[in-house]
N, C-alpha and C positions, 0 to 999 in steps of 0.2 A: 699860310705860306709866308716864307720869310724873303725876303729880295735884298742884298747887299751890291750895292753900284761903290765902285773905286776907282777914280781918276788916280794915272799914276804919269811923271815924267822921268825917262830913262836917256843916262847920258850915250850919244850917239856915237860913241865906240861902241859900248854895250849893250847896241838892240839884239844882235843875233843872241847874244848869252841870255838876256831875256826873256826873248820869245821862245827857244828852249826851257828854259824855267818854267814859263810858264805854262807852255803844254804840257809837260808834265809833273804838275801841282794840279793841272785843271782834270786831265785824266786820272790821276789818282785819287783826287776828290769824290769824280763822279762815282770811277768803281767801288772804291773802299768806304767811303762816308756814308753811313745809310743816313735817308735822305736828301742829301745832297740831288738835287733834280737836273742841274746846269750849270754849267762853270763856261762862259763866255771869256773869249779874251778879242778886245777892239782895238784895233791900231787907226789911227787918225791918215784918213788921206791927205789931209794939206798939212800936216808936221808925222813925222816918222819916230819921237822922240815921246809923242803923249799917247797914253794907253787908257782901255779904259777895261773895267772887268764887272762882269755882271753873274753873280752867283746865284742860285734859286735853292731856296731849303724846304722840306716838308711841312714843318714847321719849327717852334720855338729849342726845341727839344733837338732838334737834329742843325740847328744854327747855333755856330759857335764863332769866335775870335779867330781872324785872319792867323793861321798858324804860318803862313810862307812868309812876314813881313821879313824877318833877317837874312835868308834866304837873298829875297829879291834886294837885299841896300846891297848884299855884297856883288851883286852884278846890274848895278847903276840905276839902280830904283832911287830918285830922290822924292822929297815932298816936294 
């Protein structure tokens, strides 16, 4: 099993555009990726602004390179 964790911080005009982004990346993942087992997305209770996402693979084979990273910078993903 493969486990990918990603902190991310998004600019706070931008969270709704985000959090659409990201449910669906997280939903497309699960149905279309075989293996793809979880696509978690965590919003911070004491800041609105940090995210976190927790992805679950079957294994090596069906884990691959974050494909939404550009995606998410154009609706206020930063490092």
């Amino acid at each position: 099993m493969y486990i990918l964790m990603v902190r991310l911080k998004v600019k706070e005009d931008r969270i709704d555009d985000f959090i659409a982004a990201s449910i669906g990346d997280a939903r497309g993942s699960v149905l279309n990726e075989p293996g793809c087992r979880r696509f978690d997305i965590i919003q911070a209770a004491d800041d609105p602004t940090s995210f976190a996402f927790c992805e679950v693979y079957n294994d090596e084979d069906a884990f691959c390179c974050p494909h939404y990273l550009p995606a998410f910078q154009r609706v206020g993903c930063g490092g």
